[in-house]
C-alpha positions in Angstrom: 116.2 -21.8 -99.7 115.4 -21.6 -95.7 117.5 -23.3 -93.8 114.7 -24.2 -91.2 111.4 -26.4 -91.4 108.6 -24.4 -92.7 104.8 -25.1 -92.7 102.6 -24.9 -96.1 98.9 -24.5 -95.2 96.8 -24.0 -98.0 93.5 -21.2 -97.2 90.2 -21.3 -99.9 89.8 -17.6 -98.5 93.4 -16.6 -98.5 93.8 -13.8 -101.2 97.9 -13.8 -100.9 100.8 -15.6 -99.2 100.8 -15.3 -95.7 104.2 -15.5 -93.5 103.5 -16.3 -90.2 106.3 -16.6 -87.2 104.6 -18.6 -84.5 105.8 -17.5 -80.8 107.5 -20.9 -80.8 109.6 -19.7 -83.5 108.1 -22.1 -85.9 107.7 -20.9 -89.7 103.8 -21.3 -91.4 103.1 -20.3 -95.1 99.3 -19.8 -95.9 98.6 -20.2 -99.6 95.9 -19.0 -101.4 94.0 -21.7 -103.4 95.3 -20.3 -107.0 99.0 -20.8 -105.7 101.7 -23.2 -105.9 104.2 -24.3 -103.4 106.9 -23.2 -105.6 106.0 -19.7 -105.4 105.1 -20.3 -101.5 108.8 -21.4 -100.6 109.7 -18.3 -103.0 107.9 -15.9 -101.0 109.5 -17.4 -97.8 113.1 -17.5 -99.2 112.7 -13.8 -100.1 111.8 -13.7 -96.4 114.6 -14.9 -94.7 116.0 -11.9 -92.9 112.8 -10.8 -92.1 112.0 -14.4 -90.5 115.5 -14.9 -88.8 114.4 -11.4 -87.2 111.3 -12.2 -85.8 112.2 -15.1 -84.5 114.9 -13.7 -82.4 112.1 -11.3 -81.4 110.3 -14.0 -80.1 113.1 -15.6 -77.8 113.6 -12.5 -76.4 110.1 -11.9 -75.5 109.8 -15.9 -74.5 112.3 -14.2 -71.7 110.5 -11.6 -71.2 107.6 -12.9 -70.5 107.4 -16.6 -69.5 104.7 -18.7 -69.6 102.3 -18.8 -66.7 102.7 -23.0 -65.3 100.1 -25.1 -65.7 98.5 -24.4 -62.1 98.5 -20.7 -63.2 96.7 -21.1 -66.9 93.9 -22.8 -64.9 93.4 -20.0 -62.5 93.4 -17.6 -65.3 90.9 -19.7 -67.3 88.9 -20.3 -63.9 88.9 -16.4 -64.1 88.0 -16.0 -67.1 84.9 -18.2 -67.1 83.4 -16.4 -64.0 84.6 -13.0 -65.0 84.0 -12.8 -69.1 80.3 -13.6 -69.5 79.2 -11.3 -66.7 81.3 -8.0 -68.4 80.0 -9.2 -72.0 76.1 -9.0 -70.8 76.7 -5.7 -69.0 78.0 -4.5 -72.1 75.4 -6.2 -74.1 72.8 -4.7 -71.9 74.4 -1.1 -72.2 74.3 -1.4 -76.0 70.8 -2.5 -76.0 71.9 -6.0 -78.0 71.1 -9.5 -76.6 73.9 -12.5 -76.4 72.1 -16.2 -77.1 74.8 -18.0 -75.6 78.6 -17.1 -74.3 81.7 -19.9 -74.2 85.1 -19.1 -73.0 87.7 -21.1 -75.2 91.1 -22.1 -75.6 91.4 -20.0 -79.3 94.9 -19.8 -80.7 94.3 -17.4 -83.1 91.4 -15.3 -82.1 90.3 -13.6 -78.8 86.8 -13.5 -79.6 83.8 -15.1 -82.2 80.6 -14.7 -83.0 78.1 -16.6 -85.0 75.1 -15.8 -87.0 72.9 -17.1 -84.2 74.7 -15.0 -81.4 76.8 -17.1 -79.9 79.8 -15.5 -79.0 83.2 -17.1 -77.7 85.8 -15.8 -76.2 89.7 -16.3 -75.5 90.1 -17.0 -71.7 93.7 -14.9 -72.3 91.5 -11.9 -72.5 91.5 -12.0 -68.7 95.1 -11.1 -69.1 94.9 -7.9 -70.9 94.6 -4.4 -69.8 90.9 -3.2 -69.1 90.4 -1.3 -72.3 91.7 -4.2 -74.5 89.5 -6.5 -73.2 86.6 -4.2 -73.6 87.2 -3.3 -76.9 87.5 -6.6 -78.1 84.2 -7.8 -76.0 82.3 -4.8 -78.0 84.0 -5.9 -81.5 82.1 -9.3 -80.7 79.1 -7.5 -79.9 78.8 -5.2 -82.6 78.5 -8.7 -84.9 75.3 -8.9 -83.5 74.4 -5.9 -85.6 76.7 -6.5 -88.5 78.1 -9.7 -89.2 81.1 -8.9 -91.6 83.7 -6.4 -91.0 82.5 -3.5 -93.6 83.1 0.3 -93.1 79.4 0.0 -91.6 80.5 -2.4 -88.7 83.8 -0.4 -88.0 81.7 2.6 -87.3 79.6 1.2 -85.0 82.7 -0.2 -82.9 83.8 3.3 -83.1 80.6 4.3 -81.9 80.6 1.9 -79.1 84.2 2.3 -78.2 85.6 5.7 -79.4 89.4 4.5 -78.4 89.7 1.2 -80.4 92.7 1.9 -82.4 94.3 2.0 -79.3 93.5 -1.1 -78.4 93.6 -2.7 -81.8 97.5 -1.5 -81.8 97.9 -3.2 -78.2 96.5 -6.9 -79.6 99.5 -6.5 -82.0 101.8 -5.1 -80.2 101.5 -8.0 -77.5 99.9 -10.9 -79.2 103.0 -13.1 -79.6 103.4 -12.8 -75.1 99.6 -13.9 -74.7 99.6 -16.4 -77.8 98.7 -20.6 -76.8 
């Protein structure tokens, strides 16, 4: 067994185990309803080189890239509010699509939302990332207001609307652990 603490969340719409190394370093086991936490702390033993790897990833990006002080996430989320909704109804407008309402949030596991009545939120850390990213992930959100799921239908029209999303799809992962809460 893991010689470290490890969370057990169970999901209703998890289809698998999940293994998930937080940028803390903390350890969190998603369960799908049909499993058992026998089988979850299983899966996670199994894990234990992979986990012990990761989170020696994530100290040395911790270094890497420290966290901005508390003076500095407000700036950035002061940024974000003024900056975000104005890019997301230009890009609205150029896409001929309509936003209801727009909120800039404090998400820890998603840059960007948007509900059936098209209200979309955003991550404020979104002001952090590169142009593109940030556009790509704005038109994502967008193109739910045309398709609400994420079907081969909806991932054309995001490749429609933004021809070099893999790109910028392979930057979120790439970097999500340095711009995680």
């Amino acid at each position: 067994m893991l010689d470290i603490d490890v969370e057990f969340i169970r999901h209703p719409r998890a289809r698998r185990y999940v293994l998930r190394v937080r940028p803390d370093g903390s350890v969190r086991v998603t369960l799908p309803r049909w499993g058992s936490r026998r089988q979850a702390e299983s899966f996670a033993a199994g894990q234990h080189h992979w986990i012990e790897k990761q989170r020696a990833r994530m100290v040395k990006l911790r270094a890497a890239v420290p966290a901005p002080d508390a003076a500095e996430v407000r700036r950035l989320r002061e940024l974000a509010s003024t900056e975000l909704p104005g890019q997301l109804r230009q890009l609205a407008a150029r896409h001929g699509l309509s936003v209801a309402k727009i909120s800039i949030r404090n998400q820890r596991s998603r840059w960007g939302s948007c509900s059936p009545r098209g209200h979309i939120c955003l991550n404020w850390r979104l002001i952090q990332m590169p142009a593109f990213v940030r556009e790509y992930v704005l038109i994502h959100e967008l193109m739910h207001l045309r398709r609400l799921d994420h079907s081969r239908k909806f991932w054309k029209l995001v490749a429609e609307a933004c021809p070099d999303y893999r790109q910028a799809r392979r930057w979120l992962l790439d970097h999500r652990e340095a711009l995680a809460g």
